[in-house]
N, CA, C and O atoms as a printed pandas DataFrame, in Angstrom:
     atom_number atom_name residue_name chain_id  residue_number  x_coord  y_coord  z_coord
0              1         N          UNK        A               1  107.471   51.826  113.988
1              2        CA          UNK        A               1  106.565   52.608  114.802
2              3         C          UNK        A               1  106.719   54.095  114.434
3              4         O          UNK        A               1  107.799   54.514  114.017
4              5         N          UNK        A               2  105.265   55.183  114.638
5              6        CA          UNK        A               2  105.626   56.248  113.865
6              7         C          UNK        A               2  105.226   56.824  115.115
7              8         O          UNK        A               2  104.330   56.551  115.914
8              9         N          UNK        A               3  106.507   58.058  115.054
9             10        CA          UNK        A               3  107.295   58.808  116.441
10            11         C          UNK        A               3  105.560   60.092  115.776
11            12         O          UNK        A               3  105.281   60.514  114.654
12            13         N          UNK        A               4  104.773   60.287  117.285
13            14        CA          UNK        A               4  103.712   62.144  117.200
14            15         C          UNK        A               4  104.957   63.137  117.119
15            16         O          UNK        A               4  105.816   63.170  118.000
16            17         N          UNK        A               5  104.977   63.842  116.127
17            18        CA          UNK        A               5  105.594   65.388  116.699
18            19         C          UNK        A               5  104.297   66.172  116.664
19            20         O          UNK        A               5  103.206   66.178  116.095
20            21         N          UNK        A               6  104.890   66.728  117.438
21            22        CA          UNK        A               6  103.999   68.244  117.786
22            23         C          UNK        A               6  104.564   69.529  117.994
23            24         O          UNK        A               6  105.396   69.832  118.849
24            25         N          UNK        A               7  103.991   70.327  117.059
25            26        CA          UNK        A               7  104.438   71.539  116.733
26            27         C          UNK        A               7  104.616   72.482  118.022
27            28         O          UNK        A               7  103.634   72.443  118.763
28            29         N          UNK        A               8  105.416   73.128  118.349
29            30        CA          UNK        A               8  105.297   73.862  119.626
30            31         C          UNK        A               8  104.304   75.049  119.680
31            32         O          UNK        A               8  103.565   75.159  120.659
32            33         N          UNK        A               9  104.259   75.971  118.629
33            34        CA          UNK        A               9  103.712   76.854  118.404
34            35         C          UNK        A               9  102.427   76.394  117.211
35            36         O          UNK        A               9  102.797   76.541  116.046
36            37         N          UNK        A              10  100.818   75.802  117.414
37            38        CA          UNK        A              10  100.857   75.361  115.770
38            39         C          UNK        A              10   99.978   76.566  115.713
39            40         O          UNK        A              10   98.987   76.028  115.220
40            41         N          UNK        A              11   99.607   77.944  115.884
41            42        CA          UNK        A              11   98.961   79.605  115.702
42            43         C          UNK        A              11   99.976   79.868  114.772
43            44         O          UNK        A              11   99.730   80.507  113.749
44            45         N          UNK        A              12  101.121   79.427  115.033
45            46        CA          UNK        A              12  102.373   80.047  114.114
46            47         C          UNK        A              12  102.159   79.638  112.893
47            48         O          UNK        A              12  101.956   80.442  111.984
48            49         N          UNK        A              13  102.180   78.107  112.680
49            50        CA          UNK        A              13  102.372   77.101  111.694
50            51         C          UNK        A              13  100.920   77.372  110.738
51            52         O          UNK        A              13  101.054   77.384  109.515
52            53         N          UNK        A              14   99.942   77.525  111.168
53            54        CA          UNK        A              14   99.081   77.784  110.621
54            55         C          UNK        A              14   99.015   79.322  110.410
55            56         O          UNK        A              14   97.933   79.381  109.826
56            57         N          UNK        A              15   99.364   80.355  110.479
57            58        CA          UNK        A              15   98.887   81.630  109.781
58            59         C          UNK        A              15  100.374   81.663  109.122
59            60         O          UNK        A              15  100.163   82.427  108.180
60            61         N          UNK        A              16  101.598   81.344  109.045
61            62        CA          UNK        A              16  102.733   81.098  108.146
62            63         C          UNK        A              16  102.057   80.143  106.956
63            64         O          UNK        A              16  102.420   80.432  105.816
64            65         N          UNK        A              17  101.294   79.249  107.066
65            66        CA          UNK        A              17  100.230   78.719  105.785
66            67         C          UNK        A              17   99.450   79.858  104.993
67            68         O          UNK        A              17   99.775   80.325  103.901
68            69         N          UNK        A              18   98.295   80.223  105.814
69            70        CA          UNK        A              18   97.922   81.419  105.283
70            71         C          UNK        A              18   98.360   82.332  104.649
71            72         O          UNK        A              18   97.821   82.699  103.605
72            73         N          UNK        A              19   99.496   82.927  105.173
73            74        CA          UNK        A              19  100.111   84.190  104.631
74            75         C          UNK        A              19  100.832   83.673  102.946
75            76         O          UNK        A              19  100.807   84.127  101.802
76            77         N          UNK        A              20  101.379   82.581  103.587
77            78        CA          UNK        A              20  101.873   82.057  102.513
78            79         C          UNK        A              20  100.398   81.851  101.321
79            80         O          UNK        A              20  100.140   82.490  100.300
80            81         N          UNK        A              21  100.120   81.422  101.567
81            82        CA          UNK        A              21   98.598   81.102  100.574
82            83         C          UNK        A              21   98.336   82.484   99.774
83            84         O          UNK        A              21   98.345   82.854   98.600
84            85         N          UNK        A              22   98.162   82.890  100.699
85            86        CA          UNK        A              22   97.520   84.457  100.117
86            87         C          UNK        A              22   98.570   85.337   99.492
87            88         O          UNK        A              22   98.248   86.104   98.585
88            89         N          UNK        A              23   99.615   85.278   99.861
89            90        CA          UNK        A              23  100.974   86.162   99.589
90            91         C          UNK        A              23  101.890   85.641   98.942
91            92         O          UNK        A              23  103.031   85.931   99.303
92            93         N          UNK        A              24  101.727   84.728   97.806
93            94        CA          UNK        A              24  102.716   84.192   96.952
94            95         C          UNK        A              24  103.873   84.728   96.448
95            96         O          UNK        A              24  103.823   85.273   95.345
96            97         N          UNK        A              25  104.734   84.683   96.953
97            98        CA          UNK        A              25  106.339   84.727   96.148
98            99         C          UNK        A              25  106.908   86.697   97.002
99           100         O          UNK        A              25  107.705   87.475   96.476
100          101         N          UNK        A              26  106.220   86.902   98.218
101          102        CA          UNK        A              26  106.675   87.341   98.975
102          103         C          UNK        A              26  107.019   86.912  100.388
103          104         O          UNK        A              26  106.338   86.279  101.196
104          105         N          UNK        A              27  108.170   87.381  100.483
105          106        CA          UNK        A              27  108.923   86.937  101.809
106          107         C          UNK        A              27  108.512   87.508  103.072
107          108         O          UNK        A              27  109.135   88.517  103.403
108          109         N          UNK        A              28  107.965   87.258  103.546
109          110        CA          UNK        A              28  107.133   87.979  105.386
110          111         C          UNK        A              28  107.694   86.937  106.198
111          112         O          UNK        A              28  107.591   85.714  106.108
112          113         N          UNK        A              29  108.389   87.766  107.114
113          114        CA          UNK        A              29  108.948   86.957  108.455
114          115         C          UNK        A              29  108.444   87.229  109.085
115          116         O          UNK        A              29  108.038   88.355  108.800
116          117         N          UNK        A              30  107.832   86.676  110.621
117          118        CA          UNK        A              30  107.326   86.684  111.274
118          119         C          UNK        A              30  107.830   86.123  112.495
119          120         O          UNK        A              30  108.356   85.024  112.317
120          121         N          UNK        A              31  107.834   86.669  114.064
121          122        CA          UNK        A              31  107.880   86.192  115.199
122          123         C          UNK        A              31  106.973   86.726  116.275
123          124         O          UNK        A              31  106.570   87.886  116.188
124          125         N          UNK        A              32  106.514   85.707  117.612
125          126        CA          UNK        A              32  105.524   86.159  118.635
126          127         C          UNK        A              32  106.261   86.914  119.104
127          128         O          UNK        A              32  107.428   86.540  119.217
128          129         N          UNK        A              33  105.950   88.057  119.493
129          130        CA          UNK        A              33  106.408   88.888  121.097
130          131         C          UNK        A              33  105.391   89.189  121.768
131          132         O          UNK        A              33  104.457   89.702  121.150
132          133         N          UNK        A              34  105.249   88.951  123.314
133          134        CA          UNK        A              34  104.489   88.718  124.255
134          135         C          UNK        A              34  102.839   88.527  123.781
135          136         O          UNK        A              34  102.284   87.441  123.613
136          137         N          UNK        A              35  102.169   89.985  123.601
137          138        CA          UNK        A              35  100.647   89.424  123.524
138          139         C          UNK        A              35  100.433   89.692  121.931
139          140         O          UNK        A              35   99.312   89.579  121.436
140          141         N          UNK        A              36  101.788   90.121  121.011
141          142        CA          UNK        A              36  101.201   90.333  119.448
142          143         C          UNK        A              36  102.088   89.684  118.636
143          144         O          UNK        A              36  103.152   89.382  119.176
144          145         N          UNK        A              37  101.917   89.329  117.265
145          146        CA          UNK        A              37  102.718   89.256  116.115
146          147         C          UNK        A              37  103.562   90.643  115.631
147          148         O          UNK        A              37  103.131   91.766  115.368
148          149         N          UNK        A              38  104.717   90.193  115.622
149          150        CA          UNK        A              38  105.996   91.715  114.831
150          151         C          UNK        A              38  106.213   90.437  113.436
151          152         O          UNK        A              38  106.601   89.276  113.313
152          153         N          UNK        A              39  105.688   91.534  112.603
153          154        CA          UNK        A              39  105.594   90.889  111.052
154          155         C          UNK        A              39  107.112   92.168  110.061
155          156         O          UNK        A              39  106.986   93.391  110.117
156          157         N          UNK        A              40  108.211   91.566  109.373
157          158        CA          UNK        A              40  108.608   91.878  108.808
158          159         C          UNK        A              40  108.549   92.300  107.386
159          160         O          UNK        A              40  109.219   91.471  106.771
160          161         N          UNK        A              41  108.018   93.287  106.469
161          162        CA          UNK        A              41  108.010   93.098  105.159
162          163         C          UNK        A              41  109.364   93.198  104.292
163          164         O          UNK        A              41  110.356   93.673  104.844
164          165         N          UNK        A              42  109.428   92.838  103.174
165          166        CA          UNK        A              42  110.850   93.282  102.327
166          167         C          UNK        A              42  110.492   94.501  101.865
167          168         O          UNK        A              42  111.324   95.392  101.690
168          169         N          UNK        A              43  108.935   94.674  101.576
169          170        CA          UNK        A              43  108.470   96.216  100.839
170          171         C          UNK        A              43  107.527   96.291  101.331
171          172         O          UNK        A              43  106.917   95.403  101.927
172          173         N          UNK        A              44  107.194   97.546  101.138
173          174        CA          UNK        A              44  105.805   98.493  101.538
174          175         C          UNK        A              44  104.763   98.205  100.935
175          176         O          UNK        A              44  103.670   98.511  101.411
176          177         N          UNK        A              45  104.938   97.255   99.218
177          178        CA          UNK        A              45  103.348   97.292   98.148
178          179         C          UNK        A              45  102.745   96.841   99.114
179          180         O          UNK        A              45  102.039   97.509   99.869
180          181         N          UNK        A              46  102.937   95.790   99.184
181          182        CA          UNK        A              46  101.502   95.159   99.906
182          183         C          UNK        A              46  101.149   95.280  101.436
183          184         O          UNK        A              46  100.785   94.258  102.018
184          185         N          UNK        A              47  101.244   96.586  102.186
185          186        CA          UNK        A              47  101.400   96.896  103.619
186          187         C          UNK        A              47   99.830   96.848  103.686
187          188         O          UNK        A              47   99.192   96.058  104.382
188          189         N          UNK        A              48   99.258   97.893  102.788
189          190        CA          UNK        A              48   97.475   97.656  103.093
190          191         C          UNK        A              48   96.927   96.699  103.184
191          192         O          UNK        A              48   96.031   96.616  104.024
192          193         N          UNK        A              49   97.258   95.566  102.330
193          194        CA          UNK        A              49   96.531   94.735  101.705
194          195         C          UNK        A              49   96.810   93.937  102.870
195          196         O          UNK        A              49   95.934   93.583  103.658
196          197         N          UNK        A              50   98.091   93.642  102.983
197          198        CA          UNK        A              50   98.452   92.931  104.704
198          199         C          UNK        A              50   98.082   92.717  105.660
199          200         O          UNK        A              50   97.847   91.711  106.329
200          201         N          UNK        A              51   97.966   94.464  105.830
201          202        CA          UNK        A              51   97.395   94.912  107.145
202          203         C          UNK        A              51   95.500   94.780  107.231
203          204         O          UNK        A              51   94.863   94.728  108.283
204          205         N          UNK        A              52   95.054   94.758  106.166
205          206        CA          UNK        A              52   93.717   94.573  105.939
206          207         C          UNK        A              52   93.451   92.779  106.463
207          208         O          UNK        A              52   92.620   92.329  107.252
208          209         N          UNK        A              53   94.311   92.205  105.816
209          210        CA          UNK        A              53   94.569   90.713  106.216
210          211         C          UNK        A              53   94.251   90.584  107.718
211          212         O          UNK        A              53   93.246   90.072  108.212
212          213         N          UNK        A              54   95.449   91.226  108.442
213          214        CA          UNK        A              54   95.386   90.657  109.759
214          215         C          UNK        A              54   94.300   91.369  110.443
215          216         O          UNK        A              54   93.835   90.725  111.384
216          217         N          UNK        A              55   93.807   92.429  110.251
217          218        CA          UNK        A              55   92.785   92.532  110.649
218          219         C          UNK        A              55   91.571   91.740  110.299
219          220         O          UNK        A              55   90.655   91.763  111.122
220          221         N          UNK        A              56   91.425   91.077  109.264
221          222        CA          UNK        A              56   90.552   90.399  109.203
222          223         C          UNK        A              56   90.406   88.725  110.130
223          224         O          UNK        A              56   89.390   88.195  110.578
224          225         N          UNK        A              57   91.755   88.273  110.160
225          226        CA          UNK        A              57   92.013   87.219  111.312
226          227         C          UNK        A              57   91.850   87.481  112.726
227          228         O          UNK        A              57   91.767   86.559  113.537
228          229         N          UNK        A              58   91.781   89.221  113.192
229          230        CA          UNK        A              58   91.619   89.576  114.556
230          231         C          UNK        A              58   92.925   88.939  115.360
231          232         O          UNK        A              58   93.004   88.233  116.366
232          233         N          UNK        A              59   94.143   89.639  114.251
233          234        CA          UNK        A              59   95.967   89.156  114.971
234          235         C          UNK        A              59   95.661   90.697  115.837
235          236         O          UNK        A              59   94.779   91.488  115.503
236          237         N          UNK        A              60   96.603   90.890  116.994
237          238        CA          UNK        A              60   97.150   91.994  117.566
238          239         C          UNK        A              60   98.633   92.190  116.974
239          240         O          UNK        A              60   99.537   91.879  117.749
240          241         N          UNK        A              61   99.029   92.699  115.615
241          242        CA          UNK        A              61  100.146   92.696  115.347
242          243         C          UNK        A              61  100.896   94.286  114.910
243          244         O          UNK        A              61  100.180   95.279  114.779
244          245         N          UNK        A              62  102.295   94.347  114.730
245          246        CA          UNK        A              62  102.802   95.196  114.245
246          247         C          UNK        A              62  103.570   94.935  112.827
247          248         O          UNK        A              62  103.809   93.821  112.362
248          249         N          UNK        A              63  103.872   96.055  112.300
249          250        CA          UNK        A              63  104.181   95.772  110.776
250          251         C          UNK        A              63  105.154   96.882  110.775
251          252         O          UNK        A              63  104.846   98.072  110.839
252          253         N          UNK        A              64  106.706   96.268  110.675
253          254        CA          UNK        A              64  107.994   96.948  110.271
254          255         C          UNK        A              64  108.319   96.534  108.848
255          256         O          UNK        A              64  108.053   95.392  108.471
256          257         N          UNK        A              65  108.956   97.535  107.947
257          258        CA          UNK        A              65  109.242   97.251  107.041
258          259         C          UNK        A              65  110.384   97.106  106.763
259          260         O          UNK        A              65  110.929   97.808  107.615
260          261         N          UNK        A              66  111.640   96.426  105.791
261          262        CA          UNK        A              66  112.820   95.973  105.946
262          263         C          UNK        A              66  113.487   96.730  104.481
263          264         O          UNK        A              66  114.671   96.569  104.187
């Protein structure tokens, strides 16, 4: 018999696809805090291009860099 899982968060699971898709072979961490996304970068190149991203999904997020 095959056990449903279900993702707790799947907004998460699916734009961690995306990002990944679009952002190959960079590392972006990501966690919810209350009503936005706090997105981690390792670097600054691609902050525009990023940030152009989530604006285009209509995220409420912030962008720290590491």
């Amino acid at each position: 018999m095959f056990k449903k899982i279900q993702l707790k968060k799947p907004e998460e699971f699916i734009l961690a696809q995306e990002i990944q898709k679009n952002f190959p072979g960079y590392k972006i961490r990501f966690k919810k805090q209350e009503d936005k996304f706090v997105f981690y970068l390792q670097d600054g190149v691609i902050y525009e291009v990023f940030k152009n991203f989530l604006k285009e999904k209509n995220i409420n997020f912030e962008i720290k860099i590491e």
